[in-house]
C-alpha positions as CSV (number, residue, x, y, z in Angstrom):
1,X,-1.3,14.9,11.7
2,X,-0.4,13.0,15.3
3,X,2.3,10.7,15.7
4,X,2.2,7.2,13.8
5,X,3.5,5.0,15.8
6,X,5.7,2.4,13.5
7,X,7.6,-0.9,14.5
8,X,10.2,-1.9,12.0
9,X,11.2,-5.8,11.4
10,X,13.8,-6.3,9.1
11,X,16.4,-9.5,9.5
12,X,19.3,-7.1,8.5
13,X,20.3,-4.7,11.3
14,X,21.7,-2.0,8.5
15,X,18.3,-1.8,6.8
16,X,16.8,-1.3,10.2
17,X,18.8,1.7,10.8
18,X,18.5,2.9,7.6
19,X,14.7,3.1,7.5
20,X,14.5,4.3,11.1
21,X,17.0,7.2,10.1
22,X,14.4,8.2,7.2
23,X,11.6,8.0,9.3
24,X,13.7,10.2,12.0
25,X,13.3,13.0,9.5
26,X,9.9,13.2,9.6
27,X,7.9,14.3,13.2
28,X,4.9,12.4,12.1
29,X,7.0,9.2,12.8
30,X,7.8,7.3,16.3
31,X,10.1,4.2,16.0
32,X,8.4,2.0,18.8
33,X,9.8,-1.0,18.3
34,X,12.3,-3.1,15.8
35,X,12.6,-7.2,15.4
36,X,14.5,-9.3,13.0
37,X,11.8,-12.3,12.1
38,X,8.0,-12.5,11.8
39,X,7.9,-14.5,14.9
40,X,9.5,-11.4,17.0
41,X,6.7,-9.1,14.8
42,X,3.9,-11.2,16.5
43,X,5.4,-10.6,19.8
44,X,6.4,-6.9,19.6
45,X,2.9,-6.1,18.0
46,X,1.0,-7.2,21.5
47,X,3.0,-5.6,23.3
48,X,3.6,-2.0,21.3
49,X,0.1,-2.2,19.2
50,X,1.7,0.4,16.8
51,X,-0.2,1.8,13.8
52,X,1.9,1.0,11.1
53,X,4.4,-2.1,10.9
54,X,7.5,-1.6,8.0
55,X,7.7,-5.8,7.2
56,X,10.9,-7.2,5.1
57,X,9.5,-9.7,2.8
58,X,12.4,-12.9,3.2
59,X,13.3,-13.6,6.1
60,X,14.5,-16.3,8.3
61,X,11.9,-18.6,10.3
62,X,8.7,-16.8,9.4
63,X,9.0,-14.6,6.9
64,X,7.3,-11.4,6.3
65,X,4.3,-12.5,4.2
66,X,3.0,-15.3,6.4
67,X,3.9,-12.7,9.6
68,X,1.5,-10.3,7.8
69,X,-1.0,-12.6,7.4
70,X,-1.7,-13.4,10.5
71,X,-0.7,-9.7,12.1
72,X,-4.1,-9.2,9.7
73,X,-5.7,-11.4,11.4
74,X,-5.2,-10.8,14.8
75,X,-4.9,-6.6,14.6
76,X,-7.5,-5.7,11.6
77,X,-6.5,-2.0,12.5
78,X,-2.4,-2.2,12.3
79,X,-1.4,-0.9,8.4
80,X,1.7,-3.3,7.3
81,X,4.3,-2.0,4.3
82,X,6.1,-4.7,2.7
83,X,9.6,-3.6,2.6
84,X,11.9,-5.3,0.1
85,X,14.5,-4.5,-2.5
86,X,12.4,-6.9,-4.9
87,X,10.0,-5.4,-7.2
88,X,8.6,-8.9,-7.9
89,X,5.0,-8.4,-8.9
90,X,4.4,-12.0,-7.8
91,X,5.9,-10.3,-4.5
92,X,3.6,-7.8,-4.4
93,X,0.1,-9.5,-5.3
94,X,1.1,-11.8,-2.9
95,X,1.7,-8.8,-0.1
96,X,-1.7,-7.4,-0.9
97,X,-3.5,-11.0,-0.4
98,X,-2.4,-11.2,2.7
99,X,-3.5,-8.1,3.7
100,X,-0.7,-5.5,3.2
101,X,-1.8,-1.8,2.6
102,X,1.8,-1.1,0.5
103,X,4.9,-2.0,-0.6
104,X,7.7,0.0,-0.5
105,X,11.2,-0.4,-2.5
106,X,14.3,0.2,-0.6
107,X,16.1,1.7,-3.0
108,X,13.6,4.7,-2.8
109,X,14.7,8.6,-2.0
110,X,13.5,9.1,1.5
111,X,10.8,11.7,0.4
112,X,9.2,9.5,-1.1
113,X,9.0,7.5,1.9
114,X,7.6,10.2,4.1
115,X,5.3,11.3,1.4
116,X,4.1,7.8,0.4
117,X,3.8,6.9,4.9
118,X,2.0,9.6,5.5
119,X,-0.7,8.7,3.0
120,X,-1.1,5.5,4.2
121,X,-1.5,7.2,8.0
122,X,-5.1,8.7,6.3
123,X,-5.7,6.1,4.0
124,X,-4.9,7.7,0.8
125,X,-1.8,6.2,-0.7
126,X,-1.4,5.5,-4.0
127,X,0.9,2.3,-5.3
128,X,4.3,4.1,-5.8
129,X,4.6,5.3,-9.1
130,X,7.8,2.8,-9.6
131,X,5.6,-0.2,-8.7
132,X,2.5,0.7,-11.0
133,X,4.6,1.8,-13.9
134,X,6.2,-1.7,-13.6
135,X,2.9,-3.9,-13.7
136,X,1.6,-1.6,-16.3
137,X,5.2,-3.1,-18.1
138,X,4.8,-6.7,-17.0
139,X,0.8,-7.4,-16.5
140,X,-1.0,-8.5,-19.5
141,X,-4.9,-7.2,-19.6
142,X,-6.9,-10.0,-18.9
143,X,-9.8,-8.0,-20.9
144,X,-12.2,-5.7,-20.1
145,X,-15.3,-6.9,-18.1
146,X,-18.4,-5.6,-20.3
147,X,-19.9,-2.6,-19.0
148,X,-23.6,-4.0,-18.7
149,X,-21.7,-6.4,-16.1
150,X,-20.1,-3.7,-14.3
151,X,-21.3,-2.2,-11.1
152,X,-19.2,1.2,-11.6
153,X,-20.3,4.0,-13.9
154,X,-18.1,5.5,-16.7
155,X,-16.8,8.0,-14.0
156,X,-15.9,5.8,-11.6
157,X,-14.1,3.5,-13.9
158,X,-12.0,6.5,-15.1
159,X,-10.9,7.4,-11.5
160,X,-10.2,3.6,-11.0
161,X,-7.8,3.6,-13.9
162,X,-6.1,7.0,-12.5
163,X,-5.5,5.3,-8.9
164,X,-3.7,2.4,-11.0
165,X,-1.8,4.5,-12.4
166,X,-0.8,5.6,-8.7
167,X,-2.2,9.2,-8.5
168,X,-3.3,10.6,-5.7
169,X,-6.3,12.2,-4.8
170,X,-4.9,15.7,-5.8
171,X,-3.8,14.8,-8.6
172,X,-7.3,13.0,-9.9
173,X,-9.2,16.3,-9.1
174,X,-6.6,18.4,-11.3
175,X,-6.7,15.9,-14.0
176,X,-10.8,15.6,-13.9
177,X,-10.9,18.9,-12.8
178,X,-13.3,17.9,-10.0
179,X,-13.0,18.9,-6.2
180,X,-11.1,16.4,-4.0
181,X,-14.1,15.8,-2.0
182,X,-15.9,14.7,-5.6
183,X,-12.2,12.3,-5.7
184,X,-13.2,11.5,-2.5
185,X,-17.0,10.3,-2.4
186,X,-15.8,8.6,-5.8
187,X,-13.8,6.3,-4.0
188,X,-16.2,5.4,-1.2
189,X,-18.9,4.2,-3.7
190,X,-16.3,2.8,-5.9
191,X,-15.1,0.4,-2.8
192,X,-18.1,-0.1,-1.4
193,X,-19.4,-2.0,-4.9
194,X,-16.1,-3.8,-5.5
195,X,-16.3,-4.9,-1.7
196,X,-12.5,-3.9,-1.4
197,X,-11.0,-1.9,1.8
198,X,-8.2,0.5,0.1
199,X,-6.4,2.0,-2.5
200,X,-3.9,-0.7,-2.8
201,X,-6.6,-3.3,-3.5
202,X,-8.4,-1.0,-6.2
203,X,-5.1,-0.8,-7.9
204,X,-4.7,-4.8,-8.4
205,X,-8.4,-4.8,-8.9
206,X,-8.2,-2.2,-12.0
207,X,-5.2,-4.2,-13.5
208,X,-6.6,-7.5,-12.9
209,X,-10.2,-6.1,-15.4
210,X,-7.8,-4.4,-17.7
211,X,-9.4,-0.9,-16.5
212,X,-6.8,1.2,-17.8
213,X,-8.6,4.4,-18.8
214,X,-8.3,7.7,-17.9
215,X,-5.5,8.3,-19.9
C-alpha cells in the first residue's frame, strides 16, 4: 500500500504526539501536518491536501464536527476520523452526518489503530468493534422495514447486519463462506440501492432499520 498522507488536529499538544507516535509505527503513515482548532484544519488542508485528516471532536473556536463538515465540502476526496475519548453515540451519528468515514477512541491499543487506518486507506473499514458493540447496547430497533419494501435481497441484508456488527470483509466471506470478491460485489450493489458512499454509513443505516441478522 503507498504512503497515506495524514494531518492530525487535536487542541491538546499530548494527544498530538501520542497519535503521531502510533502512526510512526506504521510505514503506510506520513504525518504532514498538525493544528490545534478547525479553523487551522481548513487552512492546513489547502495547503498539505493530505488523504486522511485525524479530527478531535471539542475543541475551541470551531470544533471538529462543523470543521468536518465543511472539509467535506470543499475536499469530497480527503477521509476524516473523528478522534475523541467520548463514545457518545449522539457523537458519532453526528460525525458520520457530517461526513466522517470513522471514529476512533483514544483509549484504543495502537494496533488497532493501524489496522482500523489502513482500512479506511482502501475503503473497507468496519466501525470498531468497541463502537458497534456499544450502539448494539444503547440503540433501540426502530423495527424492521417489511421486506416487500426493501430494495436488498435476503443476502444482502445478512451481509448488512454482519458490517454492523463491524466485521470485515474477511471475516463476512469466512462466516458466509463466500469469496471476498462475492463480500465484495455484495457491497457495491448494497450501496448503490441504499444511495450511501461507505461502510460507516451502512452501519448507521442497518441499525437505524433494525437489520440485525446474520447472527
Amino acid at each position: 500500500m503507498s504512503t497515506f498522507r495524514v494531518m492530525i488536529i487535536d487542541d491538546s499538544e499530548m494527544a498530538r504526539e501520542g497519535i503521531r507516535m502510533i502512526l510512526e509505527d506504521d510505514p503506510a503513515f506520513e504525518v504532514v501536518a498538525e493544528g490545534s482548532s478547525g479553523e487551522e484544519a481548513l487552512k492546513l488542508s489547502e495547503i498539505w491536501m493530505p488523504d486522511l485528516i485525524l479530527m478531535d471532536i471539542q475543541m475551541p473556536g470551531m470544533g471538529g464536527l462543523e470543521a468536518t463538515k465543511r472539509l467535506k465540502e470543499k475536499y469530497p476526496y480527503v477521509k476524516v476520523v473523528m478522534v475523541t475519548v467520548s463514545d457518545d453515540i449522539a457523537h458519532l451519528f453526528d460525525a458520520l452526518k457530517k461526513g466522517a468515514q470513522g471514529y476512533l477512541l483514544k483509549n484504543l491499543k495502537p494496533e488497532a489503530w493501524h489496522e482500523y487506518l489502513r482500512a479506511i486507506a482502501v475503503d473497507e473499514a468496519p466501525m470498531t468493534r468497541e463502537l458497534a458493540f456499544r450502539i448494539l447496547k444503547e440503540l433501540s430497533p426502530m423495527g424492521t422495514e417489511d421486506d416487500q419494501m426493501s430494495p436488498l435481497t435476503a443476502r444482502e441484508r445478512e451481509i448488512l447486519g454482519l458490517v454492523a456488527k463491524g466485521l470485515s470483509n474477511r471475516e463476512i466471506s469466512s462466516q458466509l463462506e463466500i469469496s471476498e470478491h462475492t463480500v465484495k460485489n455484495h457491497l457495491k450493489n448494497i450501496l448503490q440501492k441504499l444511495h450511501l458512499e461507505n461502510r460507516v454509513q451502512l452501519a448507521r443505516y442497518a441499525y437505524e432499520q433494525g437489520w440485525m441478522g446474520g447472527r
